[in-house]
PyMOL CGO cylinders between C-alpha atoms (Angstrom):
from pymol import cmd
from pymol.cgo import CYLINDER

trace = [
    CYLINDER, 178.10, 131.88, 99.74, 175.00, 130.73, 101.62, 0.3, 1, 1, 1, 1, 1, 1,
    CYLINDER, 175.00, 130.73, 101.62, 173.10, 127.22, 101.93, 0.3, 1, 1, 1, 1, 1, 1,
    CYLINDER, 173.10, 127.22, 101.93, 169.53, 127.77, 100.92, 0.3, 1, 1, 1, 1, 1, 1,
    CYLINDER, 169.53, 127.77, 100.92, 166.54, 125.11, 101.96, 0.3, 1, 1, 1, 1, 1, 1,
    CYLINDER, 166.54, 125.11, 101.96, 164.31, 124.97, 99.70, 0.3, 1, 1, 1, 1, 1, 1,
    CYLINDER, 164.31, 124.97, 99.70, 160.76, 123.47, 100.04, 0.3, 1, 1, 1, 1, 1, 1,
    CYLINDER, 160.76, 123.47, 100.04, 160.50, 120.60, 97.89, 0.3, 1, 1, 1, 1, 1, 1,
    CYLINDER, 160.50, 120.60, 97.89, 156.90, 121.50, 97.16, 0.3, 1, 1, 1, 1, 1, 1,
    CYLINDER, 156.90, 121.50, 97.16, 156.20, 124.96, 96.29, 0.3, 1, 1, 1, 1, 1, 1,
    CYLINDER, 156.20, 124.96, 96.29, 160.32, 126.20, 96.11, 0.3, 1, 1, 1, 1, 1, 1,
    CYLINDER, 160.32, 126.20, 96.11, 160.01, 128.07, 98.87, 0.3, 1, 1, 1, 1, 1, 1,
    CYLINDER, 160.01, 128.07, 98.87, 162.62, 129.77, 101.09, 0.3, 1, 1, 1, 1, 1, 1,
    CYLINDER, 162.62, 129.77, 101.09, 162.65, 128.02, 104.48, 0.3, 1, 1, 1, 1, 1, 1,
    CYLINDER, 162.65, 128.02, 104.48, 166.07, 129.00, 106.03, 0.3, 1, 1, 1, 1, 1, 1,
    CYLINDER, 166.07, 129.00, 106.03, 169.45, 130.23, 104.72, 0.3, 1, 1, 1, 1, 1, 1,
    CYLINDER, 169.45, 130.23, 104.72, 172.45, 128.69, 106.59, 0.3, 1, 1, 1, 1, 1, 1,
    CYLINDER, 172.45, 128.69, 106.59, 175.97, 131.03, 106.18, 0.3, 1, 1, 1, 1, 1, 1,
    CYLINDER, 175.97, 131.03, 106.18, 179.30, 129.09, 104.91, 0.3, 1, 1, 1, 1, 1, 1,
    CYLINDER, 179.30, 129.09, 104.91, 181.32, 127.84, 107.15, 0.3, 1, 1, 1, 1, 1, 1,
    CYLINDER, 181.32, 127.84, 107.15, 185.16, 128.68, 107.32, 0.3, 1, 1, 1, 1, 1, 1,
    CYLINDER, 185.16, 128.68, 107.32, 188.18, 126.69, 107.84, 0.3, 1, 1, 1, 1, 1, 1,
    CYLINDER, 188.18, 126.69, 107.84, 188.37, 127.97, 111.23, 0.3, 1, 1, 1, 1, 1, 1,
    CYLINDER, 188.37, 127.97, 111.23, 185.07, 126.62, 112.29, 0.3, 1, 1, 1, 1, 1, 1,
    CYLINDER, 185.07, 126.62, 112.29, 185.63, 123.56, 110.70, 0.3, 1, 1, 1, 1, 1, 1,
    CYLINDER, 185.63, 123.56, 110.70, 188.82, 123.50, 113.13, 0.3, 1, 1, 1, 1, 1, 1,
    CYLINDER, 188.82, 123.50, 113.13, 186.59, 124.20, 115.68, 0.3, 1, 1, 1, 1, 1, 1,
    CYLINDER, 186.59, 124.20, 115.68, 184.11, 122.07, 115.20, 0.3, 1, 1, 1, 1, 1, 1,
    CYLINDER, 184.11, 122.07, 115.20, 186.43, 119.23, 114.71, 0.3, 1, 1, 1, 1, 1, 1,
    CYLINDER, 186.43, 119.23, 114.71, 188.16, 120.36, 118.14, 0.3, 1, 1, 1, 1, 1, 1,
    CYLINDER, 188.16, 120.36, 118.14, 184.94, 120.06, 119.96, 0.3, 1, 1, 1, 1, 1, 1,
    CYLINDER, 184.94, 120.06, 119.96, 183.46, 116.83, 118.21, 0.3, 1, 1, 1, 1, 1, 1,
    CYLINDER, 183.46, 116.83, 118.21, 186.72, 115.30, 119.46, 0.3, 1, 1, 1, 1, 1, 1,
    CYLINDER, 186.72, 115.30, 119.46, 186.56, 117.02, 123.12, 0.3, 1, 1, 1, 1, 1, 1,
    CYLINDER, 186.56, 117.02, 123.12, 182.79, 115.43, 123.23, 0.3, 1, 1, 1, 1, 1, 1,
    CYLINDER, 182.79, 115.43, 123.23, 184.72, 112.05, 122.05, 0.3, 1, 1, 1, 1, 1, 1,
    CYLINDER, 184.72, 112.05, 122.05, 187.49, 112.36, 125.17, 0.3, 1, 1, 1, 1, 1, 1,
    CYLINDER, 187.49, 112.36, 125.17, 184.42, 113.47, 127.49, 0.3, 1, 1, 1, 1, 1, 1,
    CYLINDER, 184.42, 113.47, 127.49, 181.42, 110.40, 126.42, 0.3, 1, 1, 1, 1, 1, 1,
    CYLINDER, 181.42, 110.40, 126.42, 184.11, 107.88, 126.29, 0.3, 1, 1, 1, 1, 1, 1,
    CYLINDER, 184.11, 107.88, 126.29, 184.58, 107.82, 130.18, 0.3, 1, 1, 1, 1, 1, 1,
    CYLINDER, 184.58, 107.82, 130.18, 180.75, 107.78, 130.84, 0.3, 1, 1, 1, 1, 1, 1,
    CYLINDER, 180.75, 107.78, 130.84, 179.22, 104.89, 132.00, 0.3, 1, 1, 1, 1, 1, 1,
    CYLINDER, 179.22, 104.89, 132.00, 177.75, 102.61, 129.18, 0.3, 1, 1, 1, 1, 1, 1,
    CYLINDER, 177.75, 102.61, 129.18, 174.86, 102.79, 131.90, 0.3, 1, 1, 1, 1, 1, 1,
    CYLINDER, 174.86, 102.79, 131.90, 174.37, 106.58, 131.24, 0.3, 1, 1, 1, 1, 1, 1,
    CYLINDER, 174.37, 106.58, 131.24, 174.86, 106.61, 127.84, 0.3, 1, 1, 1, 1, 1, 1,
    CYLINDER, 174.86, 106.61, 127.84, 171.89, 104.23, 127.41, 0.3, 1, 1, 1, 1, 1, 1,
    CYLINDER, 171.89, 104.23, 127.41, 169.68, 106.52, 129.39, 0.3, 1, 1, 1, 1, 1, 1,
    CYLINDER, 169.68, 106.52, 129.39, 170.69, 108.94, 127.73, 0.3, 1, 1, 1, 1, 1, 1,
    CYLINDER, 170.69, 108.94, 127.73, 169.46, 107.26, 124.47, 0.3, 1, 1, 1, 1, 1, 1,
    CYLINDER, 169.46, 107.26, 124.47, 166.23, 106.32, 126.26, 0.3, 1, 1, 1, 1, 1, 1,
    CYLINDER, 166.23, 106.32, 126.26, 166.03, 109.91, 127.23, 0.3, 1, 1, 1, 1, 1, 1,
    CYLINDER, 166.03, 109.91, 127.23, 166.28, 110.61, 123.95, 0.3, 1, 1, 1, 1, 1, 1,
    CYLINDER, 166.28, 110.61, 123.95, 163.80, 108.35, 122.44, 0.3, 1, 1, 1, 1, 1, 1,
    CYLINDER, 163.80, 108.35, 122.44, 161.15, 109.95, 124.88, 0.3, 1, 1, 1, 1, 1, 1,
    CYLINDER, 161.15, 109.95, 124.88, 162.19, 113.44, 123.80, 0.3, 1, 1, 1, 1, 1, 1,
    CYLINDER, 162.19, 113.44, 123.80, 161.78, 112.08, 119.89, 0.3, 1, 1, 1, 1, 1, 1,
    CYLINDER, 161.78, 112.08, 119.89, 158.56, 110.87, 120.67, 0.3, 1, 1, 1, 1, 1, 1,
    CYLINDER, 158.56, 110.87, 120.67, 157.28, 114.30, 122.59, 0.3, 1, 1, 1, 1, 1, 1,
    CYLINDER, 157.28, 114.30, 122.59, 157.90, 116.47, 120.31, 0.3, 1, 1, 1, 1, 1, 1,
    CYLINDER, 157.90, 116.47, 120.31, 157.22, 113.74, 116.78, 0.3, 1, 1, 1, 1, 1, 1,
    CYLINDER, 157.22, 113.74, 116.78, 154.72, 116.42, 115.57, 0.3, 1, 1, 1, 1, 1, 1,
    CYLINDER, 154.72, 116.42, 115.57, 156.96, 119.46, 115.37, 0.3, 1, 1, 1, 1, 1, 1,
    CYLINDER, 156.96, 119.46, 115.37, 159.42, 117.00, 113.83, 0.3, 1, 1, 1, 1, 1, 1,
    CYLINDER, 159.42, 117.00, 113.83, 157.26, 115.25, 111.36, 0.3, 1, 1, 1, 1, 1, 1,
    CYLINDER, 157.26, 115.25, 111.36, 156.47, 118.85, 110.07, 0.3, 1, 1, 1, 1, 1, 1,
    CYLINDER, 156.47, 118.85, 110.07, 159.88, 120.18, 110.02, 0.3, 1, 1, 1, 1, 1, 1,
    CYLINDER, 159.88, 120.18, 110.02, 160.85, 116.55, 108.04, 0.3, 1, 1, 1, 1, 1, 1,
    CYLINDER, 160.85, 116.55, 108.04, 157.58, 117.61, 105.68, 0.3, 1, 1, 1, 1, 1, 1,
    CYLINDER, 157.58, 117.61, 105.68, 158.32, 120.85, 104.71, 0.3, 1, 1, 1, 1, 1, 1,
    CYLINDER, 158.32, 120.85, 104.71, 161.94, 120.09, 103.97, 0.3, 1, 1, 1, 1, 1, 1,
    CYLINDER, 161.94, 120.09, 103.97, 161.62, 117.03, 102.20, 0.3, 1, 1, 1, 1, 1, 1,
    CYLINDER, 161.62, 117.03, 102.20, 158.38, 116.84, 100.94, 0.3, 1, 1, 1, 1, 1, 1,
    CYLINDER, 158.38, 116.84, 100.94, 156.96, 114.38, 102.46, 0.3, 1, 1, 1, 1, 1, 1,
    CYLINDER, 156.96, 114.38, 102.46, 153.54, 113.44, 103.92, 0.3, 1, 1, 1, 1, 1, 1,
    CYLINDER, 153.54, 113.44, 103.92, 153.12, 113.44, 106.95, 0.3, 1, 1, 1, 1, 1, 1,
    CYLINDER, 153.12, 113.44, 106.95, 152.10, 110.56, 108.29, 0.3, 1, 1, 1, 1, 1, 1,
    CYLINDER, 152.10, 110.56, 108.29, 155.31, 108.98, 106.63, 0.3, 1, 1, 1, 1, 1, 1,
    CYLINDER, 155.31, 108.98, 106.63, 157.44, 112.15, 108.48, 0.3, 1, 1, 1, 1, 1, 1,
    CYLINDER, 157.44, 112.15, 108.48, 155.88, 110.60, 111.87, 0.3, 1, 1, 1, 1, 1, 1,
    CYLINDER, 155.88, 110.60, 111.87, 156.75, 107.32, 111.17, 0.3, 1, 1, 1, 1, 1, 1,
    CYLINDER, 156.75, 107.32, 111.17, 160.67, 108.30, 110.88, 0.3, 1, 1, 1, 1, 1, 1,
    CYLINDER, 160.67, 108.30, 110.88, 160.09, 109.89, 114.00, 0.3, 1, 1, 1, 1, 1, 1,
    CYLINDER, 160.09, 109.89, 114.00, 159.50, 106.69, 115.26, 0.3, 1, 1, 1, 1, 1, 1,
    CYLINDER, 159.50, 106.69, 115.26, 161.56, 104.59, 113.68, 0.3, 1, 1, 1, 1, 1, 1,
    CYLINDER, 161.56, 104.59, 113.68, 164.64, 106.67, 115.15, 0.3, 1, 1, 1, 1, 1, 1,
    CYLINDER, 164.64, 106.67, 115.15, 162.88, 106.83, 118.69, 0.3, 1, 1, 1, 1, 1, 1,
    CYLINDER, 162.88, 106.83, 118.69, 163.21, 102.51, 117.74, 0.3, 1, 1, 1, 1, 1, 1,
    CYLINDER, 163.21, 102.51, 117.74, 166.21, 102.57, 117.06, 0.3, 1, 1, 1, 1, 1, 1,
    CYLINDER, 166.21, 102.57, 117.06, 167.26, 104.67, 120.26, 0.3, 1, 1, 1, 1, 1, 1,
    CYLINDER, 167.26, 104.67, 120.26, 165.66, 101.93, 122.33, 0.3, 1, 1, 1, 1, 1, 1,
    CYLINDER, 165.66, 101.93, 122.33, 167.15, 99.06, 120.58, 0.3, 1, 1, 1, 1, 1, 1,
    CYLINDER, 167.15, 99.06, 120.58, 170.59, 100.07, 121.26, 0.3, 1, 1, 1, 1, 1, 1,
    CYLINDER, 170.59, 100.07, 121.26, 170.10, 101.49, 124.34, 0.3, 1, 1, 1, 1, 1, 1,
    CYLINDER, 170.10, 101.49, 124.34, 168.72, 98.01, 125.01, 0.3, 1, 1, 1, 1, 1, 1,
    CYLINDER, 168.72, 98.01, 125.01, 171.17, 96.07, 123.42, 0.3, 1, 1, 1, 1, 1, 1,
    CYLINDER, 171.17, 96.07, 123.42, 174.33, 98.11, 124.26, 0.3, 1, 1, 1, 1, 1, 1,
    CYLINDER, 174.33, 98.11, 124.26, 176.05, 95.65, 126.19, 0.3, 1, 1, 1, 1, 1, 1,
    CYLINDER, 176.05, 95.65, 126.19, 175.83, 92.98, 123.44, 0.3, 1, 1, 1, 1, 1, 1,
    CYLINDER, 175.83, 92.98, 123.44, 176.38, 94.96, 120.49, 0.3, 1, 1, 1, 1, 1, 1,
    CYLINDER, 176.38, 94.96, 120.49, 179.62, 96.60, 122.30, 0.3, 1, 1, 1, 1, 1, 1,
    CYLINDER, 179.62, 96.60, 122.30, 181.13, 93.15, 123.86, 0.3, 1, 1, 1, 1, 1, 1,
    CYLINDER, 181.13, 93.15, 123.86, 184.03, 91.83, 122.21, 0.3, 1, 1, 1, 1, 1, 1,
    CYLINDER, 184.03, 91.83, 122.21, 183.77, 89.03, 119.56, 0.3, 1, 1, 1, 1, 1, 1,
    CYLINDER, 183.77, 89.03, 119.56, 186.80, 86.58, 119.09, 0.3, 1, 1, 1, 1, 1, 1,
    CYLINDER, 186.80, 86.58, 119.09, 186.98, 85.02, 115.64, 0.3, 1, 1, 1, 1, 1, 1,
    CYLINDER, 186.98, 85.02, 115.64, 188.75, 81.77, 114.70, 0.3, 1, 1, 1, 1, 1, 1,
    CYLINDER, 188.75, 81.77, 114.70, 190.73, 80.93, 111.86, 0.3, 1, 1, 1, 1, 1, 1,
    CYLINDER, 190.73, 80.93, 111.86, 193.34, 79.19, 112.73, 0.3, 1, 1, 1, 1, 1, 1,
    CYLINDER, 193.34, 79.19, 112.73, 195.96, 81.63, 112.81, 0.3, 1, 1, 1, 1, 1, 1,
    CYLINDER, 195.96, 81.63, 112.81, 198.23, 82.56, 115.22, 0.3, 1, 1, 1, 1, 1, 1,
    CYLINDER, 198.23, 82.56, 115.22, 197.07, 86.19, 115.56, 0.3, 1, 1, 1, 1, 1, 1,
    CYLINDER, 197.07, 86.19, 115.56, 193.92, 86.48, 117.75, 0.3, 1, 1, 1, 1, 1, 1,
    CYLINDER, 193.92, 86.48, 117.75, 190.83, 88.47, 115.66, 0.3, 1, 1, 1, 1, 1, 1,
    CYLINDER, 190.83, 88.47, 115.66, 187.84, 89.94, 117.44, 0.3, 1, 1, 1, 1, 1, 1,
    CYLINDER, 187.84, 89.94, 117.44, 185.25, 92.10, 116.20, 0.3, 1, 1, 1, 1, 1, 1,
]
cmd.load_cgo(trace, "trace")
């Protein structure tokens, strides 16, 4: 059985994506957690690049996107742009705020058990 994307506005055929099988499933699950073991021992400095990198990439290529986002979902485009944006935002925001986000926070209550978020 195959995955078919349809366009939302004329029921087109845009792509046809093959079912996967439990064995890629295994091995996508094996590398998703090899990626984990890797990313976790980068710097939180590189990993923010990285996310700045990736903002700039977003941005470079938001017309491709924005078309891709309109032919698969219908939308117009201007609104397809937008999300382009808004996740080149978001990118920047956490590669911004990383450090703050990430740090530790203790909560009191009065109990003998220390509680951080």
């Amino acid at each position: 059985m195959a995955l078919t994307a349809i366009n939302p506005v004329d029921g087109s055929e845009l792509a046809r994506y093959d079912e996967a099988s439990a064995e890629d499933v295994a091995a996508a699950i094996d590398r998703g957690h090899d990626a984990f073991l890797e990313w976790r021992e980068r710097p939180l400095s590189e990993r923010c690049d990285l996310l700045r990198a990736l903002a700039a990439t977003l941005r470079a290529n938001k017309a491709d996107l924005a078309r891709e986002a309109t032919l698969e979902m219908g939308k117009i485009l201007r609104e397809a742009e937008g999300e382009v944006e808004k996740s080149a935002v978001f990118c920047e925001y956490y590669a911004d705020n990383a450090e703050r986000l990430l740090t530790p926070e203790v909560i009191e209550d009065g109990g003998a058990v220390e509680n951080y978020v």
